[in-house]
BADREN-767976 format. One line per 3 residues: number of its first residue (from 1); their letters; for each residue x, y, z of C-alpha. Coordinates in steps of 0.001 Angstrom, whole numbers. Layout:
N
NUM> a> X Y Z; ...
***
This chain:
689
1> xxx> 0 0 0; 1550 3256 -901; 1800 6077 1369
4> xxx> 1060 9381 870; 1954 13189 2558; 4947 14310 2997
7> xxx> 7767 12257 4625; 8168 12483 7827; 11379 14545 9734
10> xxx> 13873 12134 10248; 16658 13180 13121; 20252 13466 11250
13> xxx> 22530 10388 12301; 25629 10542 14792; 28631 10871 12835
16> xxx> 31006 7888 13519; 32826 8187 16815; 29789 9845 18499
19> xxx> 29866 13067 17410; 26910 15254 15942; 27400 16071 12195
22> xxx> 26755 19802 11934; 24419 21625 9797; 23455 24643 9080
25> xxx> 19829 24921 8277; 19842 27408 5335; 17577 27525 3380
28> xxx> 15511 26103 6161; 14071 22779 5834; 10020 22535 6558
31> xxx> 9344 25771 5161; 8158 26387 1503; 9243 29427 -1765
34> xxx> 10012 32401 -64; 9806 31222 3889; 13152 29075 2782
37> xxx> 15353 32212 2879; 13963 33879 5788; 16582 33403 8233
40> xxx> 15580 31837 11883; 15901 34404 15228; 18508 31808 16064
43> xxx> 20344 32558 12511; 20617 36274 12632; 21827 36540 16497
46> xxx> 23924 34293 14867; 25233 36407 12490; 25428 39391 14173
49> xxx> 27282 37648 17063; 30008 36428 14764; 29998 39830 12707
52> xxx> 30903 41746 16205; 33358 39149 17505; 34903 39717 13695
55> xxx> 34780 43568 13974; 36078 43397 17896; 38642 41309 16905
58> xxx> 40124 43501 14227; 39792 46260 16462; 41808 44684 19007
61> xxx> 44123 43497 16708; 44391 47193 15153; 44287 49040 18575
64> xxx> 47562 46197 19424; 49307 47023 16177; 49651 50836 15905
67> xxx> 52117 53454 17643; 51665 56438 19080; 55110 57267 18037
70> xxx> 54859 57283 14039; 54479 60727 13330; 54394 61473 9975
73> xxx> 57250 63557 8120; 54556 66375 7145; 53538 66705 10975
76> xxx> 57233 67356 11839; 57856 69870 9226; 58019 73045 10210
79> xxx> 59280 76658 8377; 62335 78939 8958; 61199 82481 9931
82> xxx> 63035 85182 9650; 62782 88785 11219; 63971 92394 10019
85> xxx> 66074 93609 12081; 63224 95496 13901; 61414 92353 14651
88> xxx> 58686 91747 12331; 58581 88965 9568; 60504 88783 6728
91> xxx> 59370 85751 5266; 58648 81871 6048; 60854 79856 4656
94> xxx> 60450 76211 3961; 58266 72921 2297; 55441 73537 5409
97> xxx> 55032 77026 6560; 54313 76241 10341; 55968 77452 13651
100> xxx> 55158 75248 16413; 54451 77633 19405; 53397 75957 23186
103> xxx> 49746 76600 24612; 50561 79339 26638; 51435 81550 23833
106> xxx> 47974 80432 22233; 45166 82848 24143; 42245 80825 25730
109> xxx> 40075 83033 23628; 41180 80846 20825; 41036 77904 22444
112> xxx> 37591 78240 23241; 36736 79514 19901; 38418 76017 18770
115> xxx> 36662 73906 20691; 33400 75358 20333; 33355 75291 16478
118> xxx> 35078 71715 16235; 34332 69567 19240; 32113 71065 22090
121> xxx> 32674 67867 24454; 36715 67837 23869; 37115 67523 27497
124> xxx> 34955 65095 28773; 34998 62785 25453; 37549 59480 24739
127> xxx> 38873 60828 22021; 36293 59320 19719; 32510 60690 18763
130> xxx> 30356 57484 18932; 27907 59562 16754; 31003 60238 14217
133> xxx> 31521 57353 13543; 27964 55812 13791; 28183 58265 10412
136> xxx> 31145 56817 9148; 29637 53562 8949; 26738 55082 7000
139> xxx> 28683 56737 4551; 30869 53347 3971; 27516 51565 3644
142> xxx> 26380 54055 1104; 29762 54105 -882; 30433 57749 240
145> xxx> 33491 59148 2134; 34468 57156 5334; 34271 60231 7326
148> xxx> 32161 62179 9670; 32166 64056 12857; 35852 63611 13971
151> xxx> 36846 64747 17414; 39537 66940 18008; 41679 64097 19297
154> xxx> 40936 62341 15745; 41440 64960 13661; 45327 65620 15776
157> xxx> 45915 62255 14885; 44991 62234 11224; 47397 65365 10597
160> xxx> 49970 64225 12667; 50163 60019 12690; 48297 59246 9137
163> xxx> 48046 60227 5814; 45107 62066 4223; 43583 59307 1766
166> xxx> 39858 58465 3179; 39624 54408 4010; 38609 51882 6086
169> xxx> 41496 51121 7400; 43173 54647 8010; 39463 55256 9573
172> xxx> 39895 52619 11939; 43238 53418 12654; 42880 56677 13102
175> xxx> 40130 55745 16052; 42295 53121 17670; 45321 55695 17892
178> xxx> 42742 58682 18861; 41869 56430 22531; 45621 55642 23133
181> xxx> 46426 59115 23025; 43351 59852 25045; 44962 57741 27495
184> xxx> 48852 58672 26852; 48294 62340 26646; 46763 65119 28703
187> xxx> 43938 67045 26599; 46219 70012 26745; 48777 68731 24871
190> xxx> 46187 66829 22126; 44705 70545 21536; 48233 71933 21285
193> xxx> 49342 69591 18800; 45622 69801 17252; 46127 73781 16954
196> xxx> 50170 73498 15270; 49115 70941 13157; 45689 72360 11451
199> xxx> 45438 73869 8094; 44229 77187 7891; 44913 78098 4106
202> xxx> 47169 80441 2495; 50141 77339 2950; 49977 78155 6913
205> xxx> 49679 75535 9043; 48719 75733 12703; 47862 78881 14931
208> xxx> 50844 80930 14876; 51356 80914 11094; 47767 81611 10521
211> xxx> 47757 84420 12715; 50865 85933 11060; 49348 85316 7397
214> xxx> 45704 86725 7626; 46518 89327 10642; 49964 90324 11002
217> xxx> 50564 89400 14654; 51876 86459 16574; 48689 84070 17753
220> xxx> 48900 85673 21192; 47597 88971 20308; 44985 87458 19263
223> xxx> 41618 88759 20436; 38239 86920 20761; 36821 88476 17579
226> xxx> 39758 87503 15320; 40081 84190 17109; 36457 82975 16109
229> xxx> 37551 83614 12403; 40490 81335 12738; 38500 78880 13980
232> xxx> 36032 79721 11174; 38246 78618 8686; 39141 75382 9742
235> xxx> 35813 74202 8377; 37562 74733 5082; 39680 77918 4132
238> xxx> 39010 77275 162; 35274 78028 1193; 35818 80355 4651
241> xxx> 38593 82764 3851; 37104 86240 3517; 39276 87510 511
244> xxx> 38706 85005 -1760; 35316 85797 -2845; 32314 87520 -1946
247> xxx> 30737 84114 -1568; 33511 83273 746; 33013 86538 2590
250> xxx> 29529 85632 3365; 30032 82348 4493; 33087 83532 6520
253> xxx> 30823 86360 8426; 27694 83774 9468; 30392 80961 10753
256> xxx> 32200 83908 12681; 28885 85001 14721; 28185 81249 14790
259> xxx> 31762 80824 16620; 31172 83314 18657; 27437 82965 20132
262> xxx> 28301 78684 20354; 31089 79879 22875; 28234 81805 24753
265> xxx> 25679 78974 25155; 29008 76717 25897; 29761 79147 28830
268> xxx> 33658 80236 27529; 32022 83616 26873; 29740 85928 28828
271> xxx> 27202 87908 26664; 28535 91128 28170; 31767 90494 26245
274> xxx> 30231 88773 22995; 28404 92497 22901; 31476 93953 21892
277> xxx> 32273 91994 18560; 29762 92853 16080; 32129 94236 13435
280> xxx> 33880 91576 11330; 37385 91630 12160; 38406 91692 7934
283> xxx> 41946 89730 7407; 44995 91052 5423; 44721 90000 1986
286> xxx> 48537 89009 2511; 50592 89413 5648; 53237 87391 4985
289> xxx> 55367 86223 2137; 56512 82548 1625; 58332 83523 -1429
292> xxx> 61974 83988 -1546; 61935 85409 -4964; 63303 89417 -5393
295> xxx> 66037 89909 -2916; 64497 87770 -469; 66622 84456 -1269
298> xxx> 69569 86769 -1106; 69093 87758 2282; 68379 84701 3044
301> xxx> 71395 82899 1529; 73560 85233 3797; 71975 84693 6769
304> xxx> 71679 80931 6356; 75574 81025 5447; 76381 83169 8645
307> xxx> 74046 80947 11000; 76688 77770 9456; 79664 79317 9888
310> xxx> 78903 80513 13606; 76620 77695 14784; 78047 74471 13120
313> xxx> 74483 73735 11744; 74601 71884 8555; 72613 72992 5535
316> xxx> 70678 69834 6387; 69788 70440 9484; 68810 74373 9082
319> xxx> 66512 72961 6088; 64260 70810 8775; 63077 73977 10013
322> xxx> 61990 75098 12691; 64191 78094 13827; 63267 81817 14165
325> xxx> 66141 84012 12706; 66065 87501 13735; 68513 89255 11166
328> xxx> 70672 92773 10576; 68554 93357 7567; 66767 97050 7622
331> xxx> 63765 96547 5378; 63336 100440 4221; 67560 100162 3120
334> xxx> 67017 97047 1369; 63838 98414 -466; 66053 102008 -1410
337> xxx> 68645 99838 -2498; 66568 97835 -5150; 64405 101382 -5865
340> xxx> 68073 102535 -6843; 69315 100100 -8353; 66461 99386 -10998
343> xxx> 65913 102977 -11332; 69924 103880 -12458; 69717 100495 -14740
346> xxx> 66336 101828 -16541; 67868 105350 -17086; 71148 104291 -18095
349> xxx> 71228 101100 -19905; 69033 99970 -23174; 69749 96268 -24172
352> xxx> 67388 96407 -26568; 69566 98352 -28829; 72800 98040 -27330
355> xxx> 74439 94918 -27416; 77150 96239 -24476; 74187 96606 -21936
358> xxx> 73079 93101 -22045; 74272 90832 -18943; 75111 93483 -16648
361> xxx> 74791 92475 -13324; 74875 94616 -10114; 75909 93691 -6427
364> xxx> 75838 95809 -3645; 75524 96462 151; 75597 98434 2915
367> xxx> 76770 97635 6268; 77148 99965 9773; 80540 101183 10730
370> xxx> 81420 100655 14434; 79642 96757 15321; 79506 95402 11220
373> xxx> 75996 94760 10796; 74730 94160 7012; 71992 96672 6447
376> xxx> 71310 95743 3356; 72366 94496 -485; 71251 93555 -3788
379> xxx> 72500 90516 -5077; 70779 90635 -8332; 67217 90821 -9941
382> xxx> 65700 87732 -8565; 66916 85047 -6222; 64924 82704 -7921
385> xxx> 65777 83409 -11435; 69347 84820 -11134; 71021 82012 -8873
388> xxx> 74121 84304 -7754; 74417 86487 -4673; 76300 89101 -6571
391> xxx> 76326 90836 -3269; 78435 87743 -1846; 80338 87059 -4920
394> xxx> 83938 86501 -5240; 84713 86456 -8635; 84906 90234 -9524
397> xxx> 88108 92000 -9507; 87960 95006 -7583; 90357 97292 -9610
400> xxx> 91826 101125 -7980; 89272 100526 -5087; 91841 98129 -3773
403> xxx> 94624 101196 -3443; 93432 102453 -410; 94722 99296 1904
406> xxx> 97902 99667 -188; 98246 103067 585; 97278 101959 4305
409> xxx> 100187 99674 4469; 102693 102143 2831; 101254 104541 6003
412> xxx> 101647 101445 8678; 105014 99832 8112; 106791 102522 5535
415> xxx> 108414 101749 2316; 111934 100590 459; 113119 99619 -2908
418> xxx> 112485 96761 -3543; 115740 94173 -3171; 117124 95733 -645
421> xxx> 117985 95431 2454; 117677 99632 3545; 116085 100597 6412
424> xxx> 111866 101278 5596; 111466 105191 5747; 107925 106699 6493
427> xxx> 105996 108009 3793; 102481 109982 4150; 99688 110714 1842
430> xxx> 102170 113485 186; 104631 111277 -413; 105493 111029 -4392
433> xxx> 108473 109564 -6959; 110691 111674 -8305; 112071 111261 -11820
436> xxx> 114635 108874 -10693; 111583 106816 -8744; 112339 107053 -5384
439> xxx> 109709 107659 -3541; 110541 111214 -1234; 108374 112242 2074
442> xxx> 106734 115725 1876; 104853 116958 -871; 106900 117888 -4678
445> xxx> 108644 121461 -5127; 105954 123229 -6923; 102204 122746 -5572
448> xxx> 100086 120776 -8552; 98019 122628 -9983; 95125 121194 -12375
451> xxx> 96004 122435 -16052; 93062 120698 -17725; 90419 118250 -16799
454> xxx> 91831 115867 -19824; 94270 113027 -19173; 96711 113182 -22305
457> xxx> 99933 112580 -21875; 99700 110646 -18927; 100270 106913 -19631
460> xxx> 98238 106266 -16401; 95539 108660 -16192; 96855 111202 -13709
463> xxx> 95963 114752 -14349; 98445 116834 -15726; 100025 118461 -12670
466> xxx> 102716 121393 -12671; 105096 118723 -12000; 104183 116046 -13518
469> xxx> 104975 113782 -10412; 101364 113399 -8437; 101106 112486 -4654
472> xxx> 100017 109300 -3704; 96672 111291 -2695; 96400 112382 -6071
475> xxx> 97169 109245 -7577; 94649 107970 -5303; 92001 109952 -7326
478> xxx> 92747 109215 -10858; 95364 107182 -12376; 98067 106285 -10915
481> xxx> 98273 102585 -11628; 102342 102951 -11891; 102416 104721 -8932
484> xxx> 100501 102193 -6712; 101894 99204 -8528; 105663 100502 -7471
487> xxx> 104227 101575 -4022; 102800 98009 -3889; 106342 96371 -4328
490> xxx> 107967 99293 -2145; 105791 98395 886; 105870 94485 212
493> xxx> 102833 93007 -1481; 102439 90282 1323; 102344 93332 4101
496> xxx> 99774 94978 1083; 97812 91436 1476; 97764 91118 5088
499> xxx> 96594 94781 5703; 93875 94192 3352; 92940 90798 5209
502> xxx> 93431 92209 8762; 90525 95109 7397; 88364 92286 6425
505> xxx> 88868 90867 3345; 88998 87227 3231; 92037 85554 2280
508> xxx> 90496 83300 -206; 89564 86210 -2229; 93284 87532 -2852
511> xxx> 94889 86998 -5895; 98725 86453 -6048; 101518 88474 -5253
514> xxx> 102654 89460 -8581; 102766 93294 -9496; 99759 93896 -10576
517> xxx> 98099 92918 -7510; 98134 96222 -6018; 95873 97647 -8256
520> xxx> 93319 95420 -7930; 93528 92317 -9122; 91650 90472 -5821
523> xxx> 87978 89572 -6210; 86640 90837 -2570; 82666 90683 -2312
526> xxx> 80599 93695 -1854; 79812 92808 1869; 83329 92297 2293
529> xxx> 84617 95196 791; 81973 97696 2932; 82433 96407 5908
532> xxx> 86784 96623 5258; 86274 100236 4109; 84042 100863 7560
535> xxx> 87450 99457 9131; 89105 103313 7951; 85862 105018 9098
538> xxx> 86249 103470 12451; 89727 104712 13060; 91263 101848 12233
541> xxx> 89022 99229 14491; 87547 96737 12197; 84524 94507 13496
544> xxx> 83633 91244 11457; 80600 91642 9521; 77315 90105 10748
547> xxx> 73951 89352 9485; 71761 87434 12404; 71278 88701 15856
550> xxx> 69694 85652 17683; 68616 82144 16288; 65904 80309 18547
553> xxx> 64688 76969 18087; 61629 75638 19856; 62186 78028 22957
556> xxx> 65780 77756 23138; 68167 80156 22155; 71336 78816 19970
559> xxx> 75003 80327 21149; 77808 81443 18817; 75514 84674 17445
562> xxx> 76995 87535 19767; 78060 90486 17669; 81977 89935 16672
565> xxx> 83948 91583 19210; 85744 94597 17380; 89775 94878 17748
568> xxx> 92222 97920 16419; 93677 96840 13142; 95569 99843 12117
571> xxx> 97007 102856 13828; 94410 105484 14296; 96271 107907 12472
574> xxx> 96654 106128 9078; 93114 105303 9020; 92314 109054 9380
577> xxx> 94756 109784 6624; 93529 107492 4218; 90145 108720 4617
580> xxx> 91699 112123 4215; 92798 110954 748; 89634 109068 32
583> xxx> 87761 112510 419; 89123 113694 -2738; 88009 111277 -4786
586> xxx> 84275 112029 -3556; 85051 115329 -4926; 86719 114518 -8047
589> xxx> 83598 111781 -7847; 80849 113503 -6538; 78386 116768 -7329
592> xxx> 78367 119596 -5249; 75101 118974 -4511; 75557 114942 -3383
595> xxx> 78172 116025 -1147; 76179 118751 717; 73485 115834 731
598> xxx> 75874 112814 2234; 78965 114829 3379; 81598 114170 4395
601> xxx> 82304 111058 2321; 85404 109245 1790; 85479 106416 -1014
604> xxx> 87342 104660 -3937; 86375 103736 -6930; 87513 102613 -10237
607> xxx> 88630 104226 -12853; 88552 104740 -16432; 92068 103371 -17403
610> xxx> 91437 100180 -14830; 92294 97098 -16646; 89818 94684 -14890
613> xxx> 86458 94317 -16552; 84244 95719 -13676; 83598 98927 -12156
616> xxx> 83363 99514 -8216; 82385 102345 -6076; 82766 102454 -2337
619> xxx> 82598 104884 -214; 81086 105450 3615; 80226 108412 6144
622> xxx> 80121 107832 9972; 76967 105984 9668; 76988 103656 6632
625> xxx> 79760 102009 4105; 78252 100772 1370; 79927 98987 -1771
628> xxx> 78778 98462 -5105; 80091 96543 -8302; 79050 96657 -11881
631> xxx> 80002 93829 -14466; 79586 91832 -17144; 78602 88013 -17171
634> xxx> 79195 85761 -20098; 76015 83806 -20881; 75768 80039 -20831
637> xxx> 77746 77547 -19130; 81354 78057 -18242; 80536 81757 -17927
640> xxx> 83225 84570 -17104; 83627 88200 -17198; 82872 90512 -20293
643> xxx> 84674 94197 -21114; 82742 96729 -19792; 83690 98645 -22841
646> xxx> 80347 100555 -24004; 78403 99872 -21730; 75480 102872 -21291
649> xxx> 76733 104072 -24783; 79816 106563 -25016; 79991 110236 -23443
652> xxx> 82219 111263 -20988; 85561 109284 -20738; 84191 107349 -17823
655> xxx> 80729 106461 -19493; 83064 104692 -22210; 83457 101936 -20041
658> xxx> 80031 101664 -17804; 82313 102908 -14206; 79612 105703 -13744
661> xxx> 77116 103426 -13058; 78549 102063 -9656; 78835 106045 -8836
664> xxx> 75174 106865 -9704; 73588 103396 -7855; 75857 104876 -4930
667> xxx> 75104 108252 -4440; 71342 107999 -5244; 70949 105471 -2515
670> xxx> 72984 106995 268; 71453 110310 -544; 68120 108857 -410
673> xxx> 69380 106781 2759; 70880 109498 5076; 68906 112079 4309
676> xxx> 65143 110418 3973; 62886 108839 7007; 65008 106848 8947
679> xxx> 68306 108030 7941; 70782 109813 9292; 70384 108826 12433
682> xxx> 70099 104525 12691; 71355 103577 16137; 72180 100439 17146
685> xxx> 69226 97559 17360; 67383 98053 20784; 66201 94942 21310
688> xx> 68803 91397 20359; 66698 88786 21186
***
């Protein structure tokens, strides 16, 4: 008899060895179509038990595997800054431009404002927003960004442990590592590394460099008002800074009185004192440069250089960052000194016509007689298009300036023929050769009198005195290459050389000892040469140049950047006479009406029968010495100097060979200098730190 119905349930069988075969029960057995696939009550606590035992164990296993300490290389990064020499900011140097400041230079006002835009429960929360990242999840689920709601503590650790990209696993890590630093580190120091680590737009990152680029001031002088827009914009600067757009503007205003009335139902703010910011406190559109382009990379490149040579920092190490240089530099000098500069080039030279004025470069600068500091210079058009500091060049032969330190050393030790073995006799600015070339104290028979203002006759350039036999002050002002390249050998061209060095020129820039080294054949740089002719305005007392007053890094103040110590070089009478001398050729040099202006000036120069192919002027009064140089570069690799022949087109016998432009750079600046705001009457810096 067959039997009919459905079979009946039949228990599964042991397995051998006593053990219950399992089974799942999917699709369920006993139900029919659709009721298969509905899981059982049993099934899905089932599930969900095994899906949070899976998501608890990665978490442990995550929480187990990552370290506090792996701070990412962009966290560390931080920017040189560097200060006039009155204290404010010359420019932030570096990849990151961020200065790391502690939490007591960051004013609670913008703390508060902080916390109450980005994380009202910072102080009582475990680092972690269960509500963030109950939005996190959604998002994943929904294929969106895995992100939403961080905390303070998790944002700190995404800028400073993990990169940017937005994943699952850098989302997970970034919770585990936001409770161990709950747990490792006080909330203070979480918000101060939250606050030097944030991005605030226009390339600063954290507080201090924020402050400096869209208000001018360090992040202490902050007030509540221009706090809450700092905290504004870390919502998103490309949308929140003010500037940018009118769009921007509006959306910057409504977060700013958002900022600021959260912090009053937060408690950080009474409504007495939110009563008083109703004006929007509107930014800079740029406070600060980043750029080392004009002469900004040159004043850099001497300061860096300076901070090596006197520290023992490496290049290396001063490129991590982190230090705040406060430098010699006077900003309204260095600005006069380009003015000049590009003016006098615009007037005078026309490369588009004249073959002779392409490639002529310019270095110059000025530094203070009495402690050496570099006031300024101009190295060239652009620091980041013209690579050389022609301020801090030594490859340009400095021609008649040079006499003055052999005349110097013919004052200091005395002179005698050369070979011989006579005793050195004392010679003074009116010392001269007769015709048989010795060279006789006292000044010649007849007085010289000027019997032209052309130069015939004279093989080297000297005026056509009564005598015909010129002073070595006379030959100081034109000519007198002969006479200086016999006084050279008279005196002893090593004494010549280590005169010159002991004012301040460094040895590696001398040429050698042959004959025509006292006229110039040495390659001094521009700082070098100012701050050697200062040595003569100084009576003789020569003091190192110097370009950085203090050097700080994180706090703490780096030795080895006291002012050189100055020290008496020369007798105090020979550096008076030589700037005797000097004064003549300011006015052989100089108009009437610049030396009324800048009086009284001593300087040397150049002249037109100089057989080096560059022009120099320098010259100084009892508050600045400032050098300048005029050449020609050789385009193209391998480089080298050009004749100077041309140059400016041809007038007066000087013009014929571009030496007045060194003179006109010169005496428009230090006009402009001495006798404008702020000059005549620079002291010393009043506050070193």
């Amino acid at each position: 008899m067959r039997r009919t119905g459905p079979e009946p349930w039949v228990p599964p069988r042991r397995a051998s060895g006593g053990s219950r075969r399992f089974r799942i029960d999917y699709p369920r057995q006993g139900r029919r179509g659709l009721l298969r696939l509905v899981p059982s009550w049993r099934q899905l606590l089932g599930v969900a038990l095994i899906c949070c035992g899976t998501v608890a164990a990665l978490v442990g296993y995550v929480y187990s595997t990552v370290h506090i300490a792996d701070v990412n290389a962009a966290a560390r990064a931080e920017a040189n800054v560097y200060y006039w020499a009155d204290g404010t900011q010359m420019v932030s140097a570096g990849a990151v431009n961020r200065q790391n400041i502690p939490l007591s230079d960051i004013p609670p006002s913008l703390q508060n404002a902080v916390i109450a835009a980005e994380n009202a429960d910072f102080y009582s929360d475990p680092g972690f927003s269960v509500g963030g990242v109950g939005r996190a999840v959604v998002n994943m689920a929904r294929g969106g960004e895995v992100q939403g709601g961080s905390t303070i503590t998790q944002q700190y650790v995404k800028n400073t442990y993990l990169t940017p990209e937005q994943t699952v696993d850098r989302k997970l890590r970034e919770l585990c590592l936001a409770v161990k630093l709950s747990r490792s580190l006080s909330k203070q120091e979480i918000l101060q590394g939250y606050l030097n680590t944030s991005w605030f737009g226009r390339n600063a990152y954290g507080v201090q460099a924020a402050a400096v680029a869209y208000y001018g001031m360090d992040a202490r002088e902050l007030d509540p008002g221009r706090s809450a827009l700092l905290a504004a914009l870390l919502k998103g600067a490309q949308q929140y800074d003010p500037s940018l757009s009118k769009a921007n503007h509006r959306r910057a205003e409504a977060r700013w009185r958002y900022v600021l009335d959260r912090q009053v139902e937060l408690g950080h703010m009474s409504r007495q004192e939110r009563a008083k910011y109703t004006v929007f406190p509107e930014p800079r559109r740029q406070s600060v440069s980043t750029s080392l382009s004009g002469q900004t990379g040159y004043l850099v490149d001497v300061a860096n250089k300076y901070i090596e040579k006197r520290t023992g920092l490496t290049a290396g190490e001063l490129g991590r960052g982190g230090y705040r240089i406060r430098t010699t530099f006077d900003r309204t000098k260095v600005e006069q000194l380009r003015q000049t500069v590009e003016r006098v080039t615009a007037q005078s030279l026309d490369p588009e016509r004249r073959i002779t004025d392409r490639d002529v470069q310019i270095g110059a600068a000025s530094v203070r007689p009495g402690d050496g500091a570099v006031l300024a210079l101009y190295g060239g058009p652009d620091a980041t298009e013209h690579f050389t500091n022609n301020a801090d060049t030594t490859g340009v032969p400095v021609g008649s300036a040079f006499k003055p330190f052999v005349l110097a050393a013919a004052l200091q030790h005395g002179v005698r023929s050369a070979g011989t073995a006579a005793p050195r006799l004392p010679v003074t600015s009116d010392s001269f050769y007769d015709r048989s070339g010795v060279l006789t104290p006292g000044t010649p028979l007849l007085p010289p009198e000027r019997t032209g203002t052309g130069t015939s006759g004279f093989a080297d350039g000297v005026l056509p005195f009564a005598t015909g036999l010129p002073t070595l002050r006379e030959a100081l002002v034109l000519g007198g290459e002969s006479v200086y390249s016999r006084l050279g050998e008279d005196v002893g061209l090593a004494r010549v050389r280590d005169l010159a060095v002991g004012t301040g020129l460094l040895p590696q820039s001398m040429a050698p000892l042959e004959r025509r080294f006292a006229v110039g054949t040495s390659t001094p740089s521009a700082i070098r040469m100012a701050d050697a002719y200062a040595t003569f305005a100084e009576d003789g007392r020569r003091t190192d140049p110097y370009s950085v007053t203090t050097v700080t890094y994180r706090g703490t103040r780096l030795e080895g950047l006291e002012p050189p110590p100055g020290r008496q070089v020369l007798d105090a009478e020979v550096a008076r006479e030589v700037s005797r001398a000097m004064r003549d050729v300011a006015v052989e040099a100089l108009a009437p009406d610049t030396l009324r202006a800048v009086a009284p000036v001593a300087a040397g120069r150049t002249g037109a029968d100089d057989r080096v192919p560059a022009a120099w002027f320098v010259g100084y009064t009892e508050e600045l010495s400032t050098a300048v140089t005029v050449f020609r570069n050789k385009p193209g690799k391998g480089g080298g100097l050009l004749p100077l022949s041309g140059v400016g087109g041809v007038g007066g016998s000087g013009q014929e060979r571009g030496d007045f432009l060194p003179l006109r750079v010169w005496s428009s600046y230090m006009t402009a200098t001495l006798s404008g705001p702020g000059g005549g009457g620079f002291g010393r810096p009043a506050d070193t730190r």
